[in-house]
N, C-alpha and C positions, 0 to 999 in steps of 0.2 A: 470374656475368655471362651475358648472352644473347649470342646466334651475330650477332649485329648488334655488340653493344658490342666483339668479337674484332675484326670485317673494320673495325674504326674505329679500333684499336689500330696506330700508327704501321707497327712492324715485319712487318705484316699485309699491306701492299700489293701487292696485285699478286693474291691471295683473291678467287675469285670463285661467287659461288652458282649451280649453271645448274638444279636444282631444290629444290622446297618454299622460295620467298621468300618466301610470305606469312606463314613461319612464322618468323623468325627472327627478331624484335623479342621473340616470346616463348618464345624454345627456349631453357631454362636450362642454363647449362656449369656443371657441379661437378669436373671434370675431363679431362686430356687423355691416351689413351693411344696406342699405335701397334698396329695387328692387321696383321702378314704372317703368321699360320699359319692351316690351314683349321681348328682346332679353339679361335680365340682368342674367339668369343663368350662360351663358359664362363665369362671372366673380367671379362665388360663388366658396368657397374652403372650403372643408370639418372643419366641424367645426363651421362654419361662424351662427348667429343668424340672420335671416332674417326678417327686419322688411318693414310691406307694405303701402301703407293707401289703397289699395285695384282697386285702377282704373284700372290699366291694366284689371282688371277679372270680371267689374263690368258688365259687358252685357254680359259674357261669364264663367257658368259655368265650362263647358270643359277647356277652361282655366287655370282656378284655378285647377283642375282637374290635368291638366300635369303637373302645375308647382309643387304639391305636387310629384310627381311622381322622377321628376326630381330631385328634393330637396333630397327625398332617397336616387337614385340611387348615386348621389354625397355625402350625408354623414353630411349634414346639420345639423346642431344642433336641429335649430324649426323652424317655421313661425309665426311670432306676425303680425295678420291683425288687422285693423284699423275696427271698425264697427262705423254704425250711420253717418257715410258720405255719400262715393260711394257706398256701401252697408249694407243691415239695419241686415243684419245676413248671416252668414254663412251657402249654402245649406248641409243640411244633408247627401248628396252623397261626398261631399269633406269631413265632420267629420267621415265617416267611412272608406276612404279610408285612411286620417290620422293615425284613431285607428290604421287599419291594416298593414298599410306601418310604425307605431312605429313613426312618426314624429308628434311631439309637436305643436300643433297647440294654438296659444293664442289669448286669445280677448284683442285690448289695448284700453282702452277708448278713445274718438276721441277728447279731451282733450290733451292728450298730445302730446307735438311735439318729434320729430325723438331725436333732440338732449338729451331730459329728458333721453331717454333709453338709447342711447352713450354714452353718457360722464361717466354716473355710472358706468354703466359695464366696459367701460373699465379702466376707474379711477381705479377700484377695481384689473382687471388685470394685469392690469401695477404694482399695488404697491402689486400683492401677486408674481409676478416674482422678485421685490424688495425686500421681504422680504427671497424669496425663493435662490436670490444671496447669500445675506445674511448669511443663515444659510447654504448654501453649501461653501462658502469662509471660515465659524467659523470649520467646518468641516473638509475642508481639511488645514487649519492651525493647528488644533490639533492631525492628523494623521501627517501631513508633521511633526513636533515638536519632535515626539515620535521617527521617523525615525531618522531623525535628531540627536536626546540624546540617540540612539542606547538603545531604549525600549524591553525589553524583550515581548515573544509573551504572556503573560498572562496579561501582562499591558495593549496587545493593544485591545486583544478582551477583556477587561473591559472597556476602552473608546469607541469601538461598542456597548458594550450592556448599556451603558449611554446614546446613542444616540436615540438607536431602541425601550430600552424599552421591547424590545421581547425575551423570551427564548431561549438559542439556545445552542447546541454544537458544538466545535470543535476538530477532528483528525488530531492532527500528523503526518504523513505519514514517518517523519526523525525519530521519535522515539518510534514512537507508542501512546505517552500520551495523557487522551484526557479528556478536559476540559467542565464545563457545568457552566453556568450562568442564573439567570434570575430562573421562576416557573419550571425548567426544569426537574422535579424529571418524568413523564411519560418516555421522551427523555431517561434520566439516566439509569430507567426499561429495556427499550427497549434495551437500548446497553450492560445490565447485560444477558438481556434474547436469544440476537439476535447472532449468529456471524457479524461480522463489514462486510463482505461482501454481506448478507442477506442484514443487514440495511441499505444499501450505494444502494443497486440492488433496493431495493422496497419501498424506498422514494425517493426526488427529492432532493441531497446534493448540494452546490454550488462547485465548484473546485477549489484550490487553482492551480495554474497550468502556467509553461513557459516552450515553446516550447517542448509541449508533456509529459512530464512529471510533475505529482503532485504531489504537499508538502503537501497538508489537504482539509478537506472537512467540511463544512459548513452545520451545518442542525439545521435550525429552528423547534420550537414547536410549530407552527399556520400555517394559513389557507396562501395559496399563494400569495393570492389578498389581504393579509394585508403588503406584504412585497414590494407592487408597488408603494405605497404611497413614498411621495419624504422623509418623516421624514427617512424613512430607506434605502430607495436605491440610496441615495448618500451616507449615514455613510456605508453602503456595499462595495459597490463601493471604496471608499477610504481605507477603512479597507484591502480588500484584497490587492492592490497595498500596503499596510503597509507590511502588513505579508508575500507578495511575496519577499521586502524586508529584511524582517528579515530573512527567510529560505535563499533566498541569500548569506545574513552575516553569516548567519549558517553552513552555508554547504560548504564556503569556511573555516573557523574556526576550523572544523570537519576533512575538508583534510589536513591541516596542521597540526592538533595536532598529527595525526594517520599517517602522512607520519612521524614526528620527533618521534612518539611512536614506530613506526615500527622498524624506524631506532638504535632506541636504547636498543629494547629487542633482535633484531637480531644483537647485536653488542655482547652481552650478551652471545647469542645460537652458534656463532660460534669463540668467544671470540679472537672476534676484542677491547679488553680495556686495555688506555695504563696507565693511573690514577685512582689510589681509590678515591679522590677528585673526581672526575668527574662524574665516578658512583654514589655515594651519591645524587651531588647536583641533576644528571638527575632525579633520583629517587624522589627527593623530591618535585621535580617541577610537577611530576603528582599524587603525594602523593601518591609514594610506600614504605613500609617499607622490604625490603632487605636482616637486617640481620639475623643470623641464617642459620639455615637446611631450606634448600625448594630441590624440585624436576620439574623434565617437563613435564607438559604433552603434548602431539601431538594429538589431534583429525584432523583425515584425511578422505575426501571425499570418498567412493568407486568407482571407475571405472568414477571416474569424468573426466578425459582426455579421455577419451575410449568414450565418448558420443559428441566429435570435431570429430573425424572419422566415428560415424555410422548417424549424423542427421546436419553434418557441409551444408547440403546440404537446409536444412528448412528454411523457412522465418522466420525473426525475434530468427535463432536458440541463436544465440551467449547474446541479449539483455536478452532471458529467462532466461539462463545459469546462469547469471552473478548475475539476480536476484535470483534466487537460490540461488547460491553461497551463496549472501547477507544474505536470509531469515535464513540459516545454522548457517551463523557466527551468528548473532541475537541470536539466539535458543539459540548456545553452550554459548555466553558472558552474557544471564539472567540467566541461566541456574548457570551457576558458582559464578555471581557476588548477585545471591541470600546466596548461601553459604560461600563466602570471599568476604568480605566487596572492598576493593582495591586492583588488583593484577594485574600486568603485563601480556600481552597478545600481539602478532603479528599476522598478516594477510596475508598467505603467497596464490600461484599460486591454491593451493585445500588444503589448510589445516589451520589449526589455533593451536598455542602453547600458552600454557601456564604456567606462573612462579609461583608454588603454597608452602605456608609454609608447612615445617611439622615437627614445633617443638614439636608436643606431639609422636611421634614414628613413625614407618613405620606400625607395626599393628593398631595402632590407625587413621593415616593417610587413610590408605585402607578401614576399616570398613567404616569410616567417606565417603568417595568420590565414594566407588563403587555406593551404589546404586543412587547417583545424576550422574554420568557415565550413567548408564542405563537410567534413564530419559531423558538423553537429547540425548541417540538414540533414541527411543521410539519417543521422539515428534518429530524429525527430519523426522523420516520413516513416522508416522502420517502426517505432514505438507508438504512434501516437493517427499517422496517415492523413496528418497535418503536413504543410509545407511552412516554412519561412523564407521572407525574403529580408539581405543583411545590406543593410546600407555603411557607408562608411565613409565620414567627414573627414577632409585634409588635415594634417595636423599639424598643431597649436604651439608657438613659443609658452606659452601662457596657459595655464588652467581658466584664469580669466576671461581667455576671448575661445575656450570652447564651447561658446553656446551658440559659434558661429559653425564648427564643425560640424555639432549637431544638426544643425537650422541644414548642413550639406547633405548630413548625411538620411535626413528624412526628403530633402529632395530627390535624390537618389534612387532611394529605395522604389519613391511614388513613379518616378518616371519610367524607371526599366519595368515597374509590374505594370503600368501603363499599356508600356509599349510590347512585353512580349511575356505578359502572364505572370508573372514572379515566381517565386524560387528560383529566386537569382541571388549573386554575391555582386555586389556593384560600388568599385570605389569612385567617390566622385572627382580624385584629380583622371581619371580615364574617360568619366563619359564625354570630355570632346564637345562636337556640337550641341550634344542635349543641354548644353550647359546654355547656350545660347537660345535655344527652344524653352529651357525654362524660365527665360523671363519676361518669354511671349503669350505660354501657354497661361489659357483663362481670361485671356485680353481680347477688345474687340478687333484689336490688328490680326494676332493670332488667330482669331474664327475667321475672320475674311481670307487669310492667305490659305486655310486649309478649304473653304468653302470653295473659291473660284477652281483648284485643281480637283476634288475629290467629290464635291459635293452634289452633283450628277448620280454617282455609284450610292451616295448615301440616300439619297432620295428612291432612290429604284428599290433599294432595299428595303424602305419602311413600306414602302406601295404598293411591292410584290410577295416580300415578305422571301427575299433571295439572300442569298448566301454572294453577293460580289466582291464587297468589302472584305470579308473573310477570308476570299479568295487572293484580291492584294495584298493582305497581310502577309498571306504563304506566298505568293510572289518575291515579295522583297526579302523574305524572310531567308528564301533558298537564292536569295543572289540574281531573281530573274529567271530562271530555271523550270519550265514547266513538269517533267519527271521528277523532279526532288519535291518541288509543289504537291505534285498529288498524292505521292506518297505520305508526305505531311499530314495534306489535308485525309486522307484514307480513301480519296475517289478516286475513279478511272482516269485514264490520261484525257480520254476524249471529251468526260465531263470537264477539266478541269480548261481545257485547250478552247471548249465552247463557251466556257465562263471569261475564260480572257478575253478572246477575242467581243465579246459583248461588252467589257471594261474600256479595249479598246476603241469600241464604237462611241458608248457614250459618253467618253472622256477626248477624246480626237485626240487620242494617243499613238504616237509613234513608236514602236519599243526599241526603235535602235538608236534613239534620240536618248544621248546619254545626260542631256540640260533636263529632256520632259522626266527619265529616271528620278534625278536627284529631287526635282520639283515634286511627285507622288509619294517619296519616301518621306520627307519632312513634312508633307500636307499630312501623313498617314499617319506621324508620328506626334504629332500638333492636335492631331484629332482624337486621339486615342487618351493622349494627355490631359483631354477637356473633360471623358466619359470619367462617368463613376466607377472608381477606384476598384470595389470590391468585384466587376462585373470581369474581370479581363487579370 
């Protein structure tokens, strides 16, 4: 208790402060002792109320003097002297050294004995540590309870802010969601107006947090020093240990559902299924409905394995990676589950599939999903400076023959990143010829038909170590067009005009031969087909 909540204590009357008042609302008492010897500092412990009747300092200013000094430097609550005995007042060079040193100095009428100021004080501190048992034992009986009847997290931080009384938010970190209680419409503002990583950097959040990794953060709408009080930093304290709790139960919950979800849309995708029973019931146990026409889609990382060989060497490279990865899947599963309600989904090594209805048609289908397709590259590139590219197989009478969609739409995918980089959206009833290129591409027909058109330019390039091939690509890419070319490619026109015309030479190409055209774009596209995937 403070040197204010004593002089307020009934039996106290007649106590009076004559230095350091402006300290005594926040001078903590942990104890009361009595100093008459001149060697009684030894035994003072910070905190302690020192009461005197004043003999030791009664012939000796300077005395009193150190002993204030000393009382400081150790941390002393106050000094109650005794006046009208051993001494008839208190010299004025010890009331300013008081003031200045910040220690409470008190007059106690010479009236009262030692034990009148002992026994209350601590009478009262003993029974508010009893009460303060108390209500931390009611405390963590109602947090252990919740834990215990496996309380969801919205229950629990509503039996914190029962306790605390205080505005506050909490974030998610497993799902994003994020909860406000109490007057906390300012707080609510804040996190409409702020990005979460703004608001988390430039207040002081509490962490939800085991062994380096955290599940949510904590953040009040008051001052800090209202949250030291014991009414809230044991309901804190217990709370978090609740909630670190329940993310536990969570997050093992989460791995099992999605290891058996995994298990069972990929059983689907590469049509491992020996029961139509079986299918159903799995289906219904995560509330998929199945039948009908649906199709796959594949959204795949770009050049996500290609970033274990160029930074496998970084601190911390593989934990970043993974959370990526995560942030990706995130994006792509709001992103979809905002436009189909329940839909099967798997998690694979860089990519994510998905099982999507399309009982209104394949044009309607397409209108419908392209442009949320571009959305969720778009925030991916925004959030993460990751690309994906989304493949998408024809769709299926049957849940049972999509593992032929699938099988389309990771063709798809590989062919257009292939052919023009990825980050692309590519349905496979569109890609047309590639579709005829892909059941060339990797064959020894397929190396010989790109070899005898292209493989002149590809040879000069290993040899010289040129830019030719690079250059057809932007050729064909801008329709033939040398200006759009070079702008492309970011060279001069006259660079780009001297690069053709050498394509031209050592290809005995014509360019207004619209047979030798068709014949370089499919050599081009056959060849590019053959290269490793991650490279283009």
């Amino acid at each position: 208790m403070t040197i204010q909540e004593i002089l307020d204590l009934p039996p106290m009357k007649g106590l009076r402060v004559i230095a350091g008042a402006a300290n005594i609302a926040s001078r903590q008492v942990r104890s009361v002792t009595v100093m008459d010897a001149p060697d009684a500092c030894s035994w003072v412990r910070e905190g302690d109320l020192i009461v005197s009747s004043g003999y030791i300092f009664k012939d000796s200013t300077e005395l009193l003097m150190d002993l204030i000094k000393s009382l400081a430097e150790i941390g002393a609550a106050g000094l109650g002297i005794k006046t009208d005995r051993y001494i008839k007042e208190v010299p004025s060079k010890a009331i300013e050294l008081a003031e200045s040193s910040s220690i409470p100095l008190i007059h106690v009428p010479n009236h009262f004995a030692f034990a009148d100021i002992i026994h209350p004080v601590l009478s009262e501190i003993v029974n508010r540590q009893a009460r303060l048992l108390r209500y931390s034992e009611t405390v963590r009986h109602s947090f252990f309870n919740l834990s215990v009847n496996g309380a969801d997290l919205k229950t629990i931080l509503e039996n914190l802010q029962n306790f605390t009384h205080k505005p506050f938010g909490f974030v998610d970190t497993l799902t994003g969601e994020r909860y406000f209680f109490g007057e906390a419409q300012s707080l609510r503002s804040r996190f409409d107006s702020i990005p979460l990583r703004d608001l988390l950097s430039s207040g002081t959040p509490d962490s939800i947090s085991l062994n380096g990794k955290v599940y949510g953060y904590l953040l009040f709408d008051c001052k800090q020093e209202d949250l030291a009080e014991r009414n809230c930093e044991i309901p804190i304290t217990q709370a978090k240990g609740a909630i670190l709790l329940y993310m536990q139960r969570r997050v093992a919950e989460i791995q099992a559902e999605s290891r058996y979800r995994n298990e069972f849309v990929q059983d689907i995708l590469i049509h491992n299924l020996r029961f139509e029973g079986e299918v159903w019931n799995r289906a219904k146990m995560f509330g998929w409905d199945l039948q009908g026409s649906h199709c796959v889609v594949v959204m795949d990382i770009d050049n996500y394995k290609h970033q274990f060989e160029k930074r496998s060497r970084e601190r911390d490279f593989l934990p970043m990676l993974e959370s990526t990865k995560k942030r990706i899947y995130r994006i792509c599963k709001n992103h979809v589950h905002g436009l189909f309600e329940s839909v099967p989904y798997t998690e694979m090594s860089d990519s994510i599939s998905f099982i999507l209805p399309t009982e209104e048609g394949f044009p309607a289908f397409k209108a419908k999903t392209t442009p949320l397709f571009r959305d969720i590259q778009t925030s991916i590139k925004e959030d993460t400076h990751f690309t994906v590219t989304i493949g998408i197989g024809s769709p299926k009478d049957s849940v049972f023959e999509c593992h032929h969609s699938y099988d389309e739409a990771r063709k798809a995918l590989e062919m257009v990143r292939a052919a023009t980089g990825g980050n692309r959206v590519t349905f496979w009833k569109d890609l047309g010829a590639y579709k005829i290129l892909g059941s060339l591409y990797d064959t020894d027909t397929g190396h010989s038909f790109y070899r005898e058109y292209i493989g002149p330019i590809i040879d000069h390039d290993k040899r010289r170590k040129s830019e030719l091939l690079r250059t057809l690509k932007a050729m064909v890419r801008n329709n033939w067009q040398m200006k759009a070319a070079a702008k492309d490619l970011s060279v001069h026109y006259s660079t780009l005009k001297y690069r053709y015309a050498k394509i031209c030479d050592l290809l005995e190409f014509d360019p207004e031969d619209s047979e030798q055209r068709l014949n370089l774009a499919l050599s081009l596209k056959l060849y590019l087909m053959n290269q490793d995937l991650e490279e283009y």
